[in-house]
MARSEDO-635078 format. One record per residue (C-alpha): x, y, z. Coordinates in Angstrom, 2 decimals, padded with zeros to 5 digits, always signed. Last residue first. Layout:
GUMI      xx      yy      zz
GUMI       X       Y       Z
...
% end
This chain:
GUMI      xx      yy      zz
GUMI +103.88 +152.66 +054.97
GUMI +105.08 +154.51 +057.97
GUMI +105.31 +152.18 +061.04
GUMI +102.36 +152.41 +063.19
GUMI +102.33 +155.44 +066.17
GUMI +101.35 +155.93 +069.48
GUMI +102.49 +159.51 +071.05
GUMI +102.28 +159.17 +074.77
GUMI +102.57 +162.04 +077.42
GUMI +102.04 +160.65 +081.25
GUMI +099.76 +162.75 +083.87
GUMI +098.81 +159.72 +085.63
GUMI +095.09 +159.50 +083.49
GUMI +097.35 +159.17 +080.43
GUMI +098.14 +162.26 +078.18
GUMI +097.36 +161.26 +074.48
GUMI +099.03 +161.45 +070.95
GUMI +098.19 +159.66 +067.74
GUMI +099.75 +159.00 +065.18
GUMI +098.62 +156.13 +061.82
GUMI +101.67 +156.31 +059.49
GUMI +101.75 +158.03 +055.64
GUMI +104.02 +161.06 +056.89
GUMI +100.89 +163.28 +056.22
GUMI +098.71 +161.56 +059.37
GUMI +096.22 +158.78 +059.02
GUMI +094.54 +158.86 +062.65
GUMI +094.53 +158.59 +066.18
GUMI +093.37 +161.63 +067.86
GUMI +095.76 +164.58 +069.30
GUMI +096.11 +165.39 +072.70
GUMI +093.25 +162.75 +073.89
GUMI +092.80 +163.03 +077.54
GUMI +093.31 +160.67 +080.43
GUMI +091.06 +158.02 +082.07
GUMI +090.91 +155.43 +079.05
GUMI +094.15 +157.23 +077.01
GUMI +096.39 +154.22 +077.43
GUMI +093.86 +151.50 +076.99
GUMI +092.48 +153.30 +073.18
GUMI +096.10 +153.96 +072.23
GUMI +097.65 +151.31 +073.14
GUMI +094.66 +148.87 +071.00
GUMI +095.13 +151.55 +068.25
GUMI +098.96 +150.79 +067.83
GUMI +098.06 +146.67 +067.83
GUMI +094.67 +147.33 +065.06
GUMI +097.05 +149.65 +063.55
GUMI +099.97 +146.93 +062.77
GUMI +103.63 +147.15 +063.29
GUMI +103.46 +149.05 +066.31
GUMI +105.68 +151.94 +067.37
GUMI +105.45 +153.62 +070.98
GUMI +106.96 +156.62 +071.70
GUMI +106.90 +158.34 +075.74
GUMI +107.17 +162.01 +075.64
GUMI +109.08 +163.67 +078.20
GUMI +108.63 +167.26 +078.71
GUMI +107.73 +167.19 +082.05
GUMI +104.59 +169.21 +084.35
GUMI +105.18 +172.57 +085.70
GUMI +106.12 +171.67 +088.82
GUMI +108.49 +174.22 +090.77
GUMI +109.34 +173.51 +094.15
GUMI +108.79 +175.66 +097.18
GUMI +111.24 +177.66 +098.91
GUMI +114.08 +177.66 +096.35
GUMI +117.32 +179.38 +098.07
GUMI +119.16 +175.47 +098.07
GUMI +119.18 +176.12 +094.17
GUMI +121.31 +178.97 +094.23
% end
């Protein structure tokens, strides 16, 4: 029963947060203010799909993935 919990469990979310930008110069601006304070997951670069992706947790603890639209 859920009521028998003592203590919660917090083992962080699995929510990730998308952004899409037209341009990179927009997408990198996120990416650059949203990960000052936090730690890079996944640097922002070219990826396979033909987009710019990056991924980041923000200094709150908050998944992004910043992307451009695939070319």
């Amino acid at each position: 029963m859920a009521d028998a919990v003592k203590e919660p469990v917090h083992k962080g979310s699995n929510l990730n947060l998308v952004l899409e930008y037209k341009s990179e110069d927009e997408a990198r601006e996120a990416f650059e203010g949203l990960s000052d304070g936090g730690n890079v997951l996944m640097p922002f670069e070219k990826v396979f799909w033909g987009a710019m992706f990056g991924r980041l947790e923000d200094q709150y603890g908050g998944i992004w993935q910043i992307t451009t639209e695939h070319e």
